[in-house]
C-alpha positions as CSV (number, residue, x, y, z in Angstrom):
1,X,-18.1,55.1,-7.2
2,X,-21.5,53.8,-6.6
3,X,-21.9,53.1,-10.5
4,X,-18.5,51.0,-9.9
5,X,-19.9,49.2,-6.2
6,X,-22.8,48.1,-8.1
7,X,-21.3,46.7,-10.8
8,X,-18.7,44.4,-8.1
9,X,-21.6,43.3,-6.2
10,X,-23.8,42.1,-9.6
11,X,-20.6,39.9,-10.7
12,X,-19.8,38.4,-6.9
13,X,-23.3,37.4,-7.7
14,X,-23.2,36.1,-10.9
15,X,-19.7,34.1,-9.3
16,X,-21.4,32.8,-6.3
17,X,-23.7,30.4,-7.9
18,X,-21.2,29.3,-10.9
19,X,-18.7,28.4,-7.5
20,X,-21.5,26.8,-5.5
21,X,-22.0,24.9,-8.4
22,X,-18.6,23.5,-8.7
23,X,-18.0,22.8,-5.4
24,X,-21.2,20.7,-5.0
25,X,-20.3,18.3,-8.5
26,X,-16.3,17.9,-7.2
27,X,-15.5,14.6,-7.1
28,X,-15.0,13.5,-3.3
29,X,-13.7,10.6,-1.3
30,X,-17.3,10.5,0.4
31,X,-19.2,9.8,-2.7
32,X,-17.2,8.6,-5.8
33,X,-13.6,7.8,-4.8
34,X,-14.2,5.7,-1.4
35,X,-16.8,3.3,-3.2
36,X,-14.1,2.5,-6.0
37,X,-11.1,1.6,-3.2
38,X,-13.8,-0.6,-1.3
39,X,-14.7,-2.0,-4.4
40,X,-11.7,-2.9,-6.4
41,X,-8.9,-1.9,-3.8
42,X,-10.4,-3.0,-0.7
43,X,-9.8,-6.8,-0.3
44,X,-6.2,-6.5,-0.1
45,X,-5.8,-3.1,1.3
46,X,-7.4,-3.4,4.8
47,X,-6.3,-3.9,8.1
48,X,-5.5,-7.8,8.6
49,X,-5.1,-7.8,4.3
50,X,-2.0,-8.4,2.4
51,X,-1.5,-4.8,2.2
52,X,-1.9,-1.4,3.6
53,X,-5.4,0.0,4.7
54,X,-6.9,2.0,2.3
55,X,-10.2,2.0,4.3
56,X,-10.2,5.8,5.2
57,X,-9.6,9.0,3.9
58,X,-6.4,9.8,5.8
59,X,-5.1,7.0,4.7
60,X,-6.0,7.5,1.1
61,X,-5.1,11.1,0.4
62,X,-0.8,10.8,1.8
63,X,-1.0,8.4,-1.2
64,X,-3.1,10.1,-3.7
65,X,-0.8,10.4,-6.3
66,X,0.7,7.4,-6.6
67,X,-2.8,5.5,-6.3
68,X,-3.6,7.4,-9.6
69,X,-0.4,6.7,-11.1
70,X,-0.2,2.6,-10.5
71,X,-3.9,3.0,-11.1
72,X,-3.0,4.6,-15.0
73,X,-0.3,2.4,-15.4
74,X,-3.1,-0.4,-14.6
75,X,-0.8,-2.5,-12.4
76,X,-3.1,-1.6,-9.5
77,X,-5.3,-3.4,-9.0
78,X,-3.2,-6.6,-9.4
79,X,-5.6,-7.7,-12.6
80,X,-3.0,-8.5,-14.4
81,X,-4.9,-9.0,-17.8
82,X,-5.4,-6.9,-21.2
83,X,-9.1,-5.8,-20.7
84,X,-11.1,-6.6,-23.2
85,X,-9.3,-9.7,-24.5
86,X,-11.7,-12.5,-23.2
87,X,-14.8,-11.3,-21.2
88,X,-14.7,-12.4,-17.4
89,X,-16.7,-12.5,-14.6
90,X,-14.5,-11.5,-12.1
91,X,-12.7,-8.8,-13.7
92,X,-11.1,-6.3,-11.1
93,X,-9.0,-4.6,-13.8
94,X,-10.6,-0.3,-13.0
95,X,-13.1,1.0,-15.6
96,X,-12.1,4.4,-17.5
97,X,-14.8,5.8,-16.1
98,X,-13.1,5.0,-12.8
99,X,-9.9,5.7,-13.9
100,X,-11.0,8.9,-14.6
101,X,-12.4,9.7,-11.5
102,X,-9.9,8.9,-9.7
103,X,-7.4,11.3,-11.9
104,X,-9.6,14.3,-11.8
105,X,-10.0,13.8,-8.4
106,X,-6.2,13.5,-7.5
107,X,-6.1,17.0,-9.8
108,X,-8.5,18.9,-7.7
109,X,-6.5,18.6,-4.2
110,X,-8.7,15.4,-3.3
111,X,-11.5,16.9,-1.2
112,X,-13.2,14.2,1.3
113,X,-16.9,16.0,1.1
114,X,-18.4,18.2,3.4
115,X,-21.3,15.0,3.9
116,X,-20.4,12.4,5.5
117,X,-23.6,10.6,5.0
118,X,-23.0,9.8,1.5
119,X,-20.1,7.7,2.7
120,X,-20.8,4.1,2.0
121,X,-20.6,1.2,4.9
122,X,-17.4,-0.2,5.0
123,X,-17.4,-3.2,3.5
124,X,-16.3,-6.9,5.5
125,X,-13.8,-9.2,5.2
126,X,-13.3,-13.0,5.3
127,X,-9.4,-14.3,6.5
128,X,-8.1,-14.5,3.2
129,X,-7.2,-18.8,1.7
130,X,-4.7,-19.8,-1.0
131,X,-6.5,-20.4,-4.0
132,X,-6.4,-24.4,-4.3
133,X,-6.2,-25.5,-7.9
134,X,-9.1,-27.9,-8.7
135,X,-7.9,-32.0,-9.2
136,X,-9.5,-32.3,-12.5
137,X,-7.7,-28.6,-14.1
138,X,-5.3,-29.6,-16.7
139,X,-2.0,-27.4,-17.2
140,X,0.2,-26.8,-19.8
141,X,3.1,-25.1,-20.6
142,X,3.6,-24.0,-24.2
143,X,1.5,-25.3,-27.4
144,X,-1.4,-28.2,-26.5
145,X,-3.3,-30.1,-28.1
146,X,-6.3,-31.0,-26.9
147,X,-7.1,-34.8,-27.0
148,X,-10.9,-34.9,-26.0
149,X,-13.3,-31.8,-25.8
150,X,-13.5,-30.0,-22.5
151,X,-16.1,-27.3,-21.8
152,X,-13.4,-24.7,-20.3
153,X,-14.6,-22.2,-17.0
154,X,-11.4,-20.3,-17.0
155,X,-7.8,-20.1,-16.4
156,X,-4.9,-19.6,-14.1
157,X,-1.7,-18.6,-13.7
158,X,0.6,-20.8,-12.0
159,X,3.7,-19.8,-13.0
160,X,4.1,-16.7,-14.9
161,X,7.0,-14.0,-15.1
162,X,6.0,-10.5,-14.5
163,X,7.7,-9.3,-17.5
164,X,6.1,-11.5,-20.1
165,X,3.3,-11.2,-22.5
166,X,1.3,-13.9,-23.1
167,X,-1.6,-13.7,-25.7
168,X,-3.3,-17.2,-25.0
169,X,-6.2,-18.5,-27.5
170,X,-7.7,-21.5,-28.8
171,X,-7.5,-22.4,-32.6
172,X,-10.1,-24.5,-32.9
173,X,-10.0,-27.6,-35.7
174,X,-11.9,-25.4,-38.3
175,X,-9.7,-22.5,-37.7
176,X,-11.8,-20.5,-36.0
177,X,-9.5,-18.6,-33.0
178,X,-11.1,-17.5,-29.8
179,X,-9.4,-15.2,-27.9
180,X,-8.7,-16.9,-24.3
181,X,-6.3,-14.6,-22.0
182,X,-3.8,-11.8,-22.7
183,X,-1.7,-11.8,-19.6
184,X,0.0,-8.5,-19.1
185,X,2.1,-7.3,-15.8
186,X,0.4,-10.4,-13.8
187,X,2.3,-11.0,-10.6
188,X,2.0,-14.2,-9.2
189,X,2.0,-12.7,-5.5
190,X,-1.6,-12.3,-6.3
191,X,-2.5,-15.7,-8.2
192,X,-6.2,-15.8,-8.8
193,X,-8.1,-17.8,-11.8
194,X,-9.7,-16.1,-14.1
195,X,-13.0,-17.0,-14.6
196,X,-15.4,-16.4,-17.8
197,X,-18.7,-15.5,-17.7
198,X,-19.7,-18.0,-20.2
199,X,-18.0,-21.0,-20.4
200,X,-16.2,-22.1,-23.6
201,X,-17.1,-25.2,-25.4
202,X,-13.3,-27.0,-27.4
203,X,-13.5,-29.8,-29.0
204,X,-10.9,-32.0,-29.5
205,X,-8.0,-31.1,-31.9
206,X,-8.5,-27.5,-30.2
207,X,-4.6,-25.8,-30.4
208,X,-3.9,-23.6,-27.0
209,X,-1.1,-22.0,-28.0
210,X,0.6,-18.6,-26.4
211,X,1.9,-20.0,-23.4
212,X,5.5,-19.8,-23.3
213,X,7.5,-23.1,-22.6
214,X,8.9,-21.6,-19.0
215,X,5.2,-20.7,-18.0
216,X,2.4,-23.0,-16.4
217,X,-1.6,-22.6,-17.3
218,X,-3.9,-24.2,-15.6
219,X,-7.1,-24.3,-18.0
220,X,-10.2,-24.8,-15.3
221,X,-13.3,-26.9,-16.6
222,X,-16.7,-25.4,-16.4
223,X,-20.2,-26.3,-16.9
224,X,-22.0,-26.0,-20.1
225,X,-24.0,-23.3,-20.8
226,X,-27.7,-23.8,-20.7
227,X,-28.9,-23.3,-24.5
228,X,-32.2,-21.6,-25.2
């Protein structure tokens, strides 16, 4: 009996520290999960937003599951872009990394974290303006040619079905093709331009073409970038 005792207590100890050790690398709201809503979910989804607060935990955790499931499905948040297809500067589509965050922590019951001062600030928001399309922007809808060169900032949307996929690039006149905007599950309840993080010199006789004929792009002029 005491040969047996001994051997319980040496395995609750081997147990304790493997569990301790689990517990303290779980994925919580407090540290990981609460800086990606204020970060990519946040400026809609507060109180005054366009949306529900997701600002605390009990509001967050009711809808766990279906955060990680619109988050998958990438139609939260409202990017509404093929990531990787153009490089932006404001991209808000959710990292992998994040994505998968957000998944294993949905998995493991969503703990909030026993510290609450690893929580970050909440962040602040601004009354929320209609994006005003610039006077000099020039929109299309379908193929265009362009008929002088234009150093382009970025694009958007200004009418675009939902449903529709629409690969947009520039052919430029040497044939050379530069991948501009794949537009994928963009909802035009959320217009916003996208912006590149280096602007895009076209010459004239550049070909925009992937814009469907019942669809309107606005293509956004930019500065040139500085050159070494």
């Amino acid at each position: 009996m005491k040969r047996l005792l001994c051997i319980f207590i040496y395995l609750v100890c081997l147990c304790a520290p493997a569990a301790a050790h689990n517990v303290g690398n779980a994925i919580t709201w407090n540290r990981e999960i609460s800086r990606i809503i204020y970060e990519r979910c946040a400026g809609c989804h507060h109180q005054g937003g366009s949306s529900f607060s997701l600002m605390k935990y009990q509001d967050v955790q009711p809808r766990a599951v279906e955060i990680k499931e619109v988050a998958l499905s990438r139609t939260m948040p409202p990017w509404g872009a093929v990531k990787g297809f153009g490089d932006f500067l404001d991209d808000q589509g959710l990292s992998q990394a994040e994505l998968e965050l957000i998944t294993d922590w949905v998995d493991s019951d969503t703990p909030k974290g026993n510290n609450p001062n690893v929580l970050p600030k909440e962040p602040k928001f601004e009354k929320n303006s209609p994006y005003k399309l610039p006077k000099n922007a020039l929109t299309l809808s379908g193929d265009l040619t362009l008929k002088q060169d234009i150093t382009l900032g970025g694009l958007v949307p200004i009418k675009a079905a939902s449903s529709k996929s629409m690969k947009i690039v520039a052919v430029l006149p040497d044939g050379e093709t530069k991948p501009l905007l794949w537009l994928y599950e963009y909802d035009d309840r959320y217009r916003h331009p996208f912006l590149f993080r280096e602007t895009i010199d076209l010459p004239a006789g550049t070909l925009i073409r992937g814009v469907s004929g019942d669809s309107q792009i606005a293509l956004l002029p930019g500065k040139k970038n500085k050159k070494n």
